[in-house]
PALOTOR-450675 format. One record per residue (C-alpha): residue number from 1; residue in three letters; z, x, y. Coordinates in Angstrom, 3 decimals. Example, Ala and Ser with C-alpha at 12.3 -4.5 7.8 and 13.67 -1.06 7.14 Angstrom:
BEGIN
+------+------+----------+----------+----------+
! resi ! resn !       zz !       xx !       yy !
+------+------+----------+----------+----------+
!    1 !  ALA !    7.800 !   12.300 !   -4.500 !
!    2 !  SER !    7.140 !   13.670 !   -1.060 !
+------+------+----------+----------+----------+
# end
This chain:
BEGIN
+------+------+----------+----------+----------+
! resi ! resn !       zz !       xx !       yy !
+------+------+----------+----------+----------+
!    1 !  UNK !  -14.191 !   -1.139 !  -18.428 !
!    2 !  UNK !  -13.481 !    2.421 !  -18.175 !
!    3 !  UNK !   -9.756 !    3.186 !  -17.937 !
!    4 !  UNK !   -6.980 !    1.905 !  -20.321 !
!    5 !  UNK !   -4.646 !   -0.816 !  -19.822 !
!    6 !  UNK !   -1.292 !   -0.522 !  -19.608 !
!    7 !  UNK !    0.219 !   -2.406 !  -22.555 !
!    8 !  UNK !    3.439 !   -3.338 !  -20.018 !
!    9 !  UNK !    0.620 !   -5.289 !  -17.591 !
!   10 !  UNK !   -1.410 !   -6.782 !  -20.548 !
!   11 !  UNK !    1.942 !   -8.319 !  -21.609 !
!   12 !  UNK !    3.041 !   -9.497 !  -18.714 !
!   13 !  UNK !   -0.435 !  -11.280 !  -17.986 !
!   14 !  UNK !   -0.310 !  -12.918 !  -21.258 !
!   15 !  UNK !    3.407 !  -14.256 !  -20.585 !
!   16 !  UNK !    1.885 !  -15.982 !  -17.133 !
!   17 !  UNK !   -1.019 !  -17.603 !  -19.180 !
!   18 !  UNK !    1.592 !  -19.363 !  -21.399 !
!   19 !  UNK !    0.989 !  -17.048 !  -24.688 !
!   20 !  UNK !    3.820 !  -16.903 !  -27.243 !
!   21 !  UNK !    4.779 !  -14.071 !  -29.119 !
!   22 !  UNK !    5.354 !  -13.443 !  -32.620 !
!   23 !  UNK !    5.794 !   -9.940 !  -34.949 !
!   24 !  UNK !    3.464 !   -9.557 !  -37.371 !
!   25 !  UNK !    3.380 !   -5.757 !  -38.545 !
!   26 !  UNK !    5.052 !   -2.635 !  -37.212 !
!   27 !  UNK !    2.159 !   -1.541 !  -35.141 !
!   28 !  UNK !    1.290 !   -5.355 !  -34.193 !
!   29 !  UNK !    2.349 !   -8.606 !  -32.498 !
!   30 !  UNK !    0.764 !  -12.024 !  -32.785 !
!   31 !  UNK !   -0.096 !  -14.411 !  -30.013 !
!   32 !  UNK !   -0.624 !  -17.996 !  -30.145 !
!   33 !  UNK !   -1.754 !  -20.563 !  -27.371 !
!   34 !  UNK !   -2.040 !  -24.468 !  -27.365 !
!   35 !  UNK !   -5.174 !  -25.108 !  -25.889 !
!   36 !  UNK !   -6.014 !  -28.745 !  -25.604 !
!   37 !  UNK !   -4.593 !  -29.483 !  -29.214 !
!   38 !  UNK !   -6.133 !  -26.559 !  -30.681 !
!   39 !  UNK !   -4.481 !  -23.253 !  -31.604 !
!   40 !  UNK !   -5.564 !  -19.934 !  -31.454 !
!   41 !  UNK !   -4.118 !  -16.891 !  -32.654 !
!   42 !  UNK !   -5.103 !  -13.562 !  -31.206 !
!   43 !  UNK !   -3.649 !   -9.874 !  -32.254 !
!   44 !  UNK !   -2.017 !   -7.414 !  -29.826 !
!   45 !  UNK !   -1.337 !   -3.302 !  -30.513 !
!   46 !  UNK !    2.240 !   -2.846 !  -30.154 !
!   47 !  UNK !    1.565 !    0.550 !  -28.192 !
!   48 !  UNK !   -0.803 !    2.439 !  -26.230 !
!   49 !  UNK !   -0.513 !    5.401 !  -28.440 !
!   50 !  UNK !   -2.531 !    3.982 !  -31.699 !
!   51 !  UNK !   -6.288 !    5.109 !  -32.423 !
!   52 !  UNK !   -8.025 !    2.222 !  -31.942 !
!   53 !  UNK !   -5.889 !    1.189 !  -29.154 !
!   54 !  UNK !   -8.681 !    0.559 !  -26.863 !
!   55 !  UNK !  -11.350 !   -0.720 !  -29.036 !
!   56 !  UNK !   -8.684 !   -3.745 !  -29.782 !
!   57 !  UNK !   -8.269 !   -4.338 !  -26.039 !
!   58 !  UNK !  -11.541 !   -4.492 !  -25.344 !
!   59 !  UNK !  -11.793 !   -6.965 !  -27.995 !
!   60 !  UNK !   -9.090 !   -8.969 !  -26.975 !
!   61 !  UNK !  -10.444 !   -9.227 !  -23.470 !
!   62 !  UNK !  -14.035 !  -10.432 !  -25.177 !
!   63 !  UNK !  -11.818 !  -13.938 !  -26.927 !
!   64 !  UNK !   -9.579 !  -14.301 !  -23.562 !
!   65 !  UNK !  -12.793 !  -14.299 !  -21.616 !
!   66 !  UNK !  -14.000 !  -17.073 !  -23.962 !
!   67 !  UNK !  -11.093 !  -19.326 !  -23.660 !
!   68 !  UNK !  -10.554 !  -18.856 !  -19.924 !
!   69 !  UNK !  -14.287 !  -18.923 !  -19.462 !
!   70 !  UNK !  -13.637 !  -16.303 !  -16.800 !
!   71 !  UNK !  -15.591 !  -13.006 !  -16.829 !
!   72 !  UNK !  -14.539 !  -10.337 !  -18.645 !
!   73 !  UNK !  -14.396 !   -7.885 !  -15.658 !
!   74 !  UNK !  -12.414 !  -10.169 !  -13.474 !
!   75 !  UNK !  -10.248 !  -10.171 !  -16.312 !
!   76 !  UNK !   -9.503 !   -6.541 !  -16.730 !
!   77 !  UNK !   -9.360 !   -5.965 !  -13.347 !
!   78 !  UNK !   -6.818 !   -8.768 !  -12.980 !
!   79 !  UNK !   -4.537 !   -7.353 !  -15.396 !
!   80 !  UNK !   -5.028 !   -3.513 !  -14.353 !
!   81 !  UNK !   -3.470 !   -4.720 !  -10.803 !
!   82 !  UNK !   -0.278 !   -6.308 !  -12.012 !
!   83 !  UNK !    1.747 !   -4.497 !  -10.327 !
!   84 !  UNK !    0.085 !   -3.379 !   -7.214 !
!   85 !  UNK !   -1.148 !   -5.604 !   -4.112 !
!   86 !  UNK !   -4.660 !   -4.977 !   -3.478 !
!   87 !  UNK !   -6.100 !   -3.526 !    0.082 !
!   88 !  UNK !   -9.736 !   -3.466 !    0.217 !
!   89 !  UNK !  -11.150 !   -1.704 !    3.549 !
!   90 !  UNK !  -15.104 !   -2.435 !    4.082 !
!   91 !  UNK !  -17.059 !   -0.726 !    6.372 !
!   92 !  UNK !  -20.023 !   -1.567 !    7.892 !
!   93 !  UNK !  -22.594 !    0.259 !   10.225 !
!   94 !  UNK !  -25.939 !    1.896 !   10.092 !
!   95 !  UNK !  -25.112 !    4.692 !    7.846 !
!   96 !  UNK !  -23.223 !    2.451 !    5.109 !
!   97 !  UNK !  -25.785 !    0.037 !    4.537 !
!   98 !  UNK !  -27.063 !    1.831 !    1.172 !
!   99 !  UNK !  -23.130 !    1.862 !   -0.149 !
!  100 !  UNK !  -22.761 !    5.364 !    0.376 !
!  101 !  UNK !  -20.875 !    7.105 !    3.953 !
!  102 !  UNK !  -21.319 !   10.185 !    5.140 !
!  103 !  UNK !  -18.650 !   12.673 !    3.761 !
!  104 !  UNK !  -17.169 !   13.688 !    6.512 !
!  105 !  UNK !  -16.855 !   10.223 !    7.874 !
!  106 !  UNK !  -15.375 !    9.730 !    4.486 !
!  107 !  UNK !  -12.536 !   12.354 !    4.771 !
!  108 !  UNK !  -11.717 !   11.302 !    7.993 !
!  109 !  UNK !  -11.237 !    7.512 !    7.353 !
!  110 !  UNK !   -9.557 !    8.167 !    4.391 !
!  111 !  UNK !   -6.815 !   10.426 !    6.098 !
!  112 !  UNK !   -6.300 !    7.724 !    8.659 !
!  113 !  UNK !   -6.192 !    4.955 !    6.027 !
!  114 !  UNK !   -3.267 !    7.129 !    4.645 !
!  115 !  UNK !   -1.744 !    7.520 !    8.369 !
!  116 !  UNK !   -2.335 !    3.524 !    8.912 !
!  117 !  UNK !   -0.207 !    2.609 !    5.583 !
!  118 !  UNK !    2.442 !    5.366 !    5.694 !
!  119 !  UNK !    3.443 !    4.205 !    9.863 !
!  120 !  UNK !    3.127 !    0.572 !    9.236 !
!  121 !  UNK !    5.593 !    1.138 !    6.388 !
!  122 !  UNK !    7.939 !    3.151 !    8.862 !
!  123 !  UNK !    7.791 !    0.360 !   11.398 !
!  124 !  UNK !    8.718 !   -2.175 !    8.136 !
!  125 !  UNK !   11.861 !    0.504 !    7.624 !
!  126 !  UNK !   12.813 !    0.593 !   11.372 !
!  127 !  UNK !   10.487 !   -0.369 !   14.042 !
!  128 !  UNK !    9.334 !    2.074 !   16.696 !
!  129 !  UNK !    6.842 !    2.457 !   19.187 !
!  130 !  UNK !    5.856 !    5.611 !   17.651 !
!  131 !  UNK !    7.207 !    8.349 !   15.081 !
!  132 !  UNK !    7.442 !   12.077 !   15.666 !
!  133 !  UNK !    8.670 !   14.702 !   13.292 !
!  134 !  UNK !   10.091 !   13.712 !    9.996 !
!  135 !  UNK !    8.604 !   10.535 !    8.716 !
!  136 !  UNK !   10.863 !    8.208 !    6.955 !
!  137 !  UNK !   11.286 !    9.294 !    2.806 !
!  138 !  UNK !   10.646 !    5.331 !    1.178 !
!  139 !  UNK !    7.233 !    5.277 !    3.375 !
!  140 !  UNK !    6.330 !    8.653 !    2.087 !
!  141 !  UNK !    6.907 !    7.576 !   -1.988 !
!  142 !  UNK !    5.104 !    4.502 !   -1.173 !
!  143 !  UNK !    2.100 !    6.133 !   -0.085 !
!  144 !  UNK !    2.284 !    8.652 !   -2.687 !
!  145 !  UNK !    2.089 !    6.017 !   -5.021 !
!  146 !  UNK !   -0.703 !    4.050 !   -3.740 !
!  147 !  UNK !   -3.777 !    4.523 !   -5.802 !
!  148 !  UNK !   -7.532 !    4.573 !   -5.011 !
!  149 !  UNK !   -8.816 !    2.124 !   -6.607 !
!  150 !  UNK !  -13.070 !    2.088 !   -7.307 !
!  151 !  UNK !  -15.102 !    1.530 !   -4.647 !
!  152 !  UNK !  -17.539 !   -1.615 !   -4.719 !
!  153 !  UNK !  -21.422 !   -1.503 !   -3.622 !
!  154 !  UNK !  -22.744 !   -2.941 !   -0.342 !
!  155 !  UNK !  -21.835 !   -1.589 !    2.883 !
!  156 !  UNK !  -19.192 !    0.861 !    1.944 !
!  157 !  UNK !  -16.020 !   -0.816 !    0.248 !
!  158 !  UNK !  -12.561 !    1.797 !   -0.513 !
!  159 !  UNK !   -9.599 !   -0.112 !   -2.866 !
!  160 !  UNK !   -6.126 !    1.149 !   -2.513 !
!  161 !  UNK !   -3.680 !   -0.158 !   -4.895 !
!  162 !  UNK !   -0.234 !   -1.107 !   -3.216 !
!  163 !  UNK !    2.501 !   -0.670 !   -5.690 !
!  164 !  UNK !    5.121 !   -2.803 !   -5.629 !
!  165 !  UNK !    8.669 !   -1.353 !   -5.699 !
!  166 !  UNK !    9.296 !   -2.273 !   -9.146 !
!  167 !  UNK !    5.614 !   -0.568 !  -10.622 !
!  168 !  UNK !    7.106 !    2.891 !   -9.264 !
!  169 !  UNK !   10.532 !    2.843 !   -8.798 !
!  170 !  UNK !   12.768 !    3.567 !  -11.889 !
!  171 !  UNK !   16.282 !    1.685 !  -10.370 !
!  172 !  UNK !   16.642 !   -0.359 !   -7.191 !
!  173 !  UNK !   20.240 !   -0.971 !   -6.673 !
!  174 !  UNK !   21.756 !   -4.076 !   -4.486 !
!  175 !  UNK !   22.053 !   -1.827 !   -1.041 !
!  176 !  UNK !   17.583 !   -0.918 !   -1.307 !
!  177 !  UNK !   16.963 !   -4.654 !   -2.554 !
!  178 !  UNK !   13.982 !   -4.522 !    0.472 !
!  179 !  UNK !   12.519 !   -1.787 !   -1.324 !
!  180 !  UNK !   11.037 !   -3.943 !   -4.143 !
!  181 !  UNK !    8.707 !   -5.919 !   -1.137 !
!  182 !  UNK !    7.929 !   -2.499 !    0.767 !
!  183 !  UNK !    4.254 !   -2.534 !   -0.105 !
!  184 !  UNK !    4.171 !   -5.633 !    0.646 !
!  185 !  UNK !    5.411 !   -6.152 !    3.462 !
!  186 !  UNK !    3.740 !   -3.020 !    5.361 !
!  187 !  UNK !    0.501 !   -4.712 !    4.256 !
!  188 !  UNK !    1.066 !   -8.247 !    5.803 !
!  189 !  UNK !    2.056 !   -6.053 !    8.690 !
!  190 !  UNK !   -0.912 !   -4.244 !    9.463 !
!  191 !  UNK !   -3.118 !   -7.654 !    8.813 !
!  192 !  UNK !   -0.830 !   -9.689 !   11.252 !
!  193 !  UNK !   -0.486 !   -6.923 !   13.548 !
!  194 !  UNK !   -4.137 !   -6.608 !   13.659 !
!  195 !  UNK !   -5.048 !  -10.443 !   13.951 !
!  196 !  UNK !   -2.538 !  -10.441 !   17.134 !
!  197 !  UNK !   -3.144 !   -7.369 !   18.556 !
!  198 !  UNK !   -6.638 !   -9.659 !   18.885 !
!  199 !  UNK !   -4.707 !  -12.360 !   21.179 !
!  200 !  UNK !   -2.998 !   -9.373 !   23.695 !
!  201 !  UNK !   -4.052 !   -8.827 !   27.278 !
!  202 !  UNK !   -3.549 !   -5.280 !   28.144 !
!  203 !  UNK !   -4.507 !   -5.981 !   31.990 !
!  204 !  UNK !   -0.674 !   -5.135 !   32.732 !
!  205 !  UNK !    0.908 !   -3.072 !   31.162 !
!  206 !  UNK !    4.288 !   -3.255 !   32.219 !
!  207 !  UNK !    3.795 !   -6.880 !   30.572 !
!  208 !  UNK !    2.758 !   -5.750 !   27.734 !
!  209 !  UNK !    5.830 !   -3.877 !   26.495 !
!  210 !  UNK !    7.830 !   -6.891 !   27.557 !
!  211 !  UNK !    6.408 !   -9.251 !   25.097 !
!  212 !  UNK !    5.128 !   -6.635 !   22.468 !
!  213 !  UNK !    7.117 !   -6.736 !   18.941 !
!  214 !  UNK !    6.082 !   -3.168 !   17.826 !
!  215 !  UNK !    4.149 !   -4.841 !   14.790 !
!  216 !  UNK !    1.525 !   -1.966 !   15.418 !
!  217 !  UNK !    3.753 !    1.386 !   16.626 !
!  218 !  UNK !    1.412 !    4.328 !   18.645 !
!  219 !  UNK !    0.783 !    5.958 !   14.968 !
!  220 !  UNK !   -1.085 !    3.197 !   13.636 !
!  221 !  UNK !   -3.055 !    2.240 !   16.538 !
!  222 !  UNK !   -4.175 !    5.668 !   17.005 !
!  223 !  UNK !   -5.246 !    5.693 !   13.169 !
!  224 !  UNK !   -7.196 !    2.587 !   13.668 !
!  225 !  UNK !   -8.966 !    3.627 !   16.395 !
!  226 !  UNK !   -9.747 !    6.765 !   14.336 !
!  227 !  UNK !  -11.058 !    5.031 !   11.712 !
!  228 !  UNK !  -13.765 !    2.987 !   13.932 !
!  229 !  UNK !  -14.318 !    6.107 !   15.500 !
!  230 !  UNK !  -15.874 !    5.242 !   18.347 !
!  231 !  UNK !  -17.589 !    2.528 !   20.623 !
!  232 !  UNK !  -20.044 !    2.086 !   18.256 !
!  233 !  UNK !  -18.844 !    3.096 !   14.918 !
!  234 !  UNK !  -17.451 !    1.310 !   12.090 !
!  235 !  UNK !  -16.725 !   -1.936 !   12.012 !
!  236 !  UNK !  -13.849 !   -2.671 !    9.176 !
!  237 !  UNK !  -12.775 !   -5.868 !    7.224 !
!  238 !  UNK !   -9.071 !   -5.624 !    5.298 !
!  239 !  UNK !   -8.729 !   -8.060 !    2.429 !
!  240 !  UNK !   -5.531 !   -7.939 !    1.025 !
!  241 !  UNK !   -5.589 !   -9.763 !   -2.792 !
!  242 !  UNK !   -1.760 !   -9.981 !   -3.895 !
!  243 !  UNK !   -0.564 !   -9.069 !   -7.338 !
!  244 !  UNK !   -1.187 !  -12.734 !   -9.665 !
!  245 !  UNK !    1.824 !  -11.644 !  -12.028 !
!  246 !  UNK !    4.165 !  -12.909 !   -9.249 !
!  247 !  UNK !    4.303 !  -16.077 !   -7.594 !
!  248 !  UNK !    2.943 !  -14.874 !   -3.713 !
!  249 !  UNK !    5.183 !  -16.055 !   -0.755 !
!  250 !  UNK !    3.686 !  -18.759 !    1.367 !
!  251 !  UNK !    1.375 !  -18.044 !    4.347 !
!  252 !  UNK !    0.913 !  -14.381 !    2.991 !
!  253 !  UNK !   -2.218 !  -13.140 !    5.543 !
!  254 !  UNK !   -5.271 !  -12.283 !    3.503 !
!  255 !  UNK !   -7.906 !  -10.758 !    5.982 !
!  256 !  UNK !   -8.877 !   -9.273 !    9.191 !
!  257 !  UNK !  -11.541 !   -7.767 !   11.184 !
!  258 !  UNK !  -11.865 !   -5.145 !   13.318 !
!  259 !  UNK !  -15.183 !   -4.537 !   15.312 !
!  260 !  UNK !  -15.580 !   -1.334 !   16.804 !
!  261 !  UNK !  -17.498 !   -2.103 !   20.333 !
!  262 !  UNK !  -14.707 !   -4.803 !   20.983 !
!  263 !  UNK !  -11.592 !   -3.016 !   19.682 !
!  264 !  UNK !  -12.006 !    0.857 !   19.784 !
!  265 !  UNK !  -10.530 !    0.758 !   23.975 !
!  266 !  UNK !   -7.909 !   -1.690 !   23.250 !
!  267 !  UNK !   -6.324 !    0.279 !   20.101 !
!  268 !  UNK !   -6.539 !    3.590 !   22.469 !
!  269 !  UNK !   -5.035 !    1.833 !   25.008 !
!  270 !  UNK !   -2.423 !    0.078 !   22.607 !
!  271 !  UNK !   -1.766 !    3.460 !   21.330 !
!  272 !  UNK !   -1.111 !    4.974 !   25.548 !
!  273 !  UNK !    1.121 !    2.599 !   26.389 !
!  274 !  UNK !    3.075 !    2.489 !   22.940 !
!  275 !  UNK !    3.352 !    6.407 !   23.506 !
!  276 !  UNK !    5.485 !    5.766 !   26.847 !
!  277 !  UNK !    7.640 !    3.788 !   25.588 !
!  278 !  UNK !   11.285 !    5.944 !   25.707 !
!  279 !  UNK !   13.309 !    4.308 !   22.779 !
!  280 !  UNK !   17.459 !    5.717 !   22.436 !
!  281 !  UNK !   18.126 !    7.778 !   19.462 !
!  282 !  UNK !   21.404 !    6.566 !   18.845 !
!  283 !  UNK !   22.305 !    3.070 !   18.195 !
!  284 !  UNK !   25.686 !    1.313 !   17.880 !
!  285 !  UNK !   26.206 !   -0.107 !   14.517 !
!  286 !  UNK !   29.192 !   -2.970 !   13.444 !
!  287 !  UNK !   30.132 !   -4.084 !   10.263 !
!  288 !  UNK !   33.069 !   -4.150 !    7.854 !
!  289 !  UNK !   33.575 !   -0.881 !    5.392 !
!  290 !  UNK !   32.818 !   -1.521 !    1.836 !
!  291 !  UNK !   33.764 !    1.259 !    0.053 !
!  292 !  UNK !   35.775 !    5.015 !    0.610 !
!  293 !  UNK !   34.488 !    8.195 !   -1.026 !
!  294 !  UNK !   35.512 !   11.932 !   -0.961 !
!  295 !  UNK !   32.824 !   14.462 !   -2.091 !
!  296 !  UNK !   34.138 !   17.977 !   -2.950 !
!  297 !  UNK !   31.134 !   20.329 !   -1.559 !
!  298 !  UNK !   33.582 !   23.568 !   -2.914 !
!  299 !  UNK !   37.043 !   24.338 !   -4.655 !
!  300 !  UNK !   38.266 !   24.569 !   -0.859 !
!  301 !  UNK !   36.275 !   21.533 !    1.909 !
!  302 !  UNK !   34.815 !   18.123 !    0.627 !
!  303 !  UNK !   33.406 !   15.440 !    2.583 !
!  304 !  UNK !   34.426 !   12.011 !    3.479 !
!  305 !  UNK !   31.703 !    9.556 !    2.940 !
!  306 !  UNK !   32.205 !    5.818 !    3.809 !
!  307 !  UNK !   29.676 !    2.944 !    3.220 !
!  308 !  UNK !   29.701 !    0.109 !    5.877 !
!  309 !  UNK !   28.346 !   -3.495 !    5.996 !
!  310 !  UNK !   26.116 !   -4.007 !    8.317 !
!  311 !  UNK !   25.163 !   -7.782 !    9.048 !
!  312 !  UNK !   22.641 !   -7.064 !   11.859 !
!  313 !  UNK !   20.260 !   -4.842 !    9.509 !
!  314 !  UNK !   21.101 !   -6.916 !    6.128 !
!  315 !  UNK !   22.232 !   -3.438 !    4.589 !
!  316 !  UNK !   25.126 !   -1.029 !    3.202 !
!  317 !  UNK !   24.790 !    2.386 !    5.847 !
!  318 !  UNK !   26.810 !    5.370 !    4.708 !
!  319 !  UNK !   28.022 !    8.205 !    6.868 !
!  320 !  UNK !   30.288 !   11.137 !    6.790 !
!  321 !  UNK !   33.553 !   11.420 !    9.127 !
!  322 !  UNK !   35.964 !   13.866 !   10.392 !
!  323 !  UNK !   39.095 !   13.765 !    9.157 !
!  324 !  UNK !   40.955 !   11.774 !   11.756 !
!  325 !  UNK !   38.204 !    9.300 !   11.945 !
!  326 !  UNK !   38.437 !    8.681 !    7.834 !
!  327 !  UNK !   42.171 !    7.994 !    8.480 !
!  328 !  UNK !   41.307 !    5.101 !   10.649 !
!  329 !  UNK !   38.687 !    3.842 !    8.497 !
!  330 !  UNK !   41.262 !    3.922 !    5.377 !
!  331 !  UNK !   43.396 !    1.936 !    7.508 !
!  332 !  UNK !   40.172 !   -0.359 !    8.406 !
!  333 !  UNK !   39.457 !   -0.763 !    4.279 !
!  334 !  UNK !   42.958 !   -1.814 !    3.769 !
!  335 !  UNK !   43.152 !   -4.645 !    6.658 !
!  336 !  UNK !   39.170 !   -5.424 !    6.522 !
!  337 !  UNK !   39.118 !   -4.470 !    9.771 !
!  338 !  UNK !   35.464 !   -4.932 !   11.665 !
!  339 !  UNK !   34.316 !   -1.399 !   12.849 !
!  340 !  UNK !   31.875 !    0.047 !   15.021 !
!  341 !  UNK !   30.219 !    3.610 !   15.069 !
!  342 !  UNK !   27.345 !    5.059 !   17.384 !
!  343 !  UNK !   25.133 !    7.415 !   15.607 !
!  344 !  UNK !   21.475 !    8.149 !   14.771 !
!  345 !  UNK !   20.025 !    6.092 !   12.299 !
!  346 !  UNK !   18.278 !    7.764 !    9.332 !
!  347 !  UNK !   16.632 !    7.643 !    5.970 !
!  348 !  UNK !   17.619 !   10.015 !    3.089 !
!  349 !  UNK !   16.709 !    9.115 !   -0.641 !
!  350 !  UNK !   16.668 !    5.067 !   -1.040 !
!  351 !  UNK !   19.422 !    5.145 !    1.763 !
!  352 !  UNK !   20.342 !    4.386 !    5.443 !
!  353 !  UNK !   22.386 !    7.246 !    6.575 !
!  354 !  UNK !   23.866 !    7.566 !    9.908 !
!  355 !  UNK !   23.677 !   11.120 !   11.305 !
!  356 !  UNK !   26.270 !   12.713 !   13.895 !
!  357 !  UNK !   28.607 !    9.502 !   14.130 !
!  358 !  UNK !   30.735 !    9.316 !   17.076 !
!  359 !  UNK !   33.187 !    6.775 !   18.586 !
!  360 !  UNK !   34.522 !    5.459 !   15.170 !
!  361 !  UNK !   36.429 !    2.301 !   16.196 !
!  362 !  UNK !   38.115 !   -0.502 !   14.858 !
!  363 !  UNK !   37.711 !   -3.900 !   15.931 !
!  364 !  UNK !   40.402 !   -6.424 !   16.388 !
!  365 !  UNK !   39.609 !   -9.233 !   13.913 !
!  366 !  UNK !   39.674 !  -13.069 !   16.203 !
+------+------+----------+----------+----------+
# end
């Protein structure tokens, strides 16, 4: 046990385990557990910052690993991931089989890990069949604050620590409530994605993008296909082990496999036909407005920003208007009028935007 535990995680672990809490000194809390009619009292730091800090952890560890009768590493390393989901890539061929990968296999996996996390998370902010240009700001913090977690021995085994939104995030307000499951969710998406992209024919391919849901976009596949690298490359297993401080949703996916003689072709070939795929920039969006703002950019111009409900993608948008436009949507506020406004959708900060809107209308209510 090499790194230090937060004090924020160690707490929370000991809440789910049924520990109560008591003060005893200034720089020290009590804990106390029931354990089948017996109590036992154990002693906590009350922060990270005292002397011995670790040497008391460690010892604390030593009597919970006694009463759980659990090992002490499985332990720490339990309480070290509240906090984060848990992806664990393993990768198996000729040239892992003594744990270690050649380097620059190693550079180039790991880049495409990054690629395979940061476009799923895209497609979980607005699906695609593929992403050019600027990537989407929320999938570009998330990745940022993944972490590479140790690696394991046998074959060759990479851990990257998912946060969830609340480990990284300071505030989530009401409108960026899905940002809190981001990690999360891009993670069940690349497993499930994976496990059916197992299932599709790609004999046809105008069939294909009839009945394909985008769960993979062009960016991922390609990234996957990078990572086995060729015919006969890697082979990779994803495990995904889900944070124990929160109760997990049901039917969360926990593995998948991909072999690279078998899949290599079809991920290229996923990846081709994504890449033809023309999707419309602009979309039409309807909803009711929620709230009217002016922002003064100078002592002379400001803008007018509104904020609209939007039913269809279970979230506030906000976009600026011309004058004439914000008359009608003043008069929309005051009636709560329906609306509808064509633009391009977009991410900026923790919000949807919608860029160059055009044909602001109101919609008779029935």
């Amino acid at each position: 046990m090499t790194y230090k535990l937060r004090l924020e995680s160690l707490k929370k672990y000991l809440l789910n385990k049924s520990w109560n809490f008591f003060s005893f000194t200034e720089k020290l809390s009590k804990i106390s557990l029931v354990i089948e009619e017996e109590k036992f009292e154990l002693i906590i730091p009350n922060s990270e910052e005292m002397l011995d800090y670790n040497s008391r952890i460690k010892d604390l560890i030593c009597s919970l690993s006694f009463l759980e009768e659990r090992n002490q590493t499985e332990i720490y390393e339990e309480i070290r991931n509240i906090g984060f989901d848990l992806m664990k890539f393993r990768f198996v061929a000729k040239q892992t089989k003594a744990g270690t990968i050649p380097l620059t296999d190693f550079v180039g996996v790991l880049n495409n890990v990054r690629n395979l996390i940061t476009y799923s998370a895209c497609s979980e902010i607005e699906p695609r069949s593929q992403y050019r240009g600027k990537l989407f700001s929320d999938a570009k913090e998330l990745v940022e604050n993944c972490e590479f977690a140790q690696t394991e021995a046998g074959s060759f085994v990479i851990s990257i620590r998912v946060p969830l939104g609340k480990t990284y995030i300071s505030k989530i307000d009401e409108d960026n409530d899905y940002l809190r499951d981001l990690g999360r969710k891009t993670i069940t998406r690349i497993i499930d994605g994976i496990n059916d992209a197992e299932q599709l024919s790609l004999d046809d391919e105008a069939e294909f993008r009839q009945s394909y849901d985008k769960k993979l976009n062009k960016n991922v596949c390609e990234a996957i296909s990078r990572i086995l690298i060729k015919e006969e490359g890697f082979d990779v297993e994803i495990n995904a082990k889900w944070d124990s401080s929160i109760k997990p949703e049901k039917d969360l996916p926990k593995h998948s496999k991909i072999q690279s003689k078998m899949h290599f072709i079809k991920f290229n070939k996923m990846a081709t036909y994504l890449k033809k795929i023309h999707e419309p920039e602009e979309i039409t969006i309807y909803g009711t407005i929620k709230k009217l703002q002016r922002q003064e950019m100078d002592s002379e111009s400001e803008k007018k920003l509104i904020t609209i409900d939007v039913p269809s993608l279970k979230r506030n948008v906000y976009l600026y208007l011309k004058e004439d436009d914000h008359k009608s949507a003043c008069n929309a506020y005051r009636d709560s009028s329906k609306v509808k406004v064509t633009g391009k959708l977009n991410k900026k900060t923790q919000h949807w935007f919608l860029d160059n809107p055009t044909n602001f209308n109101l919609i008779n209510n029935q």
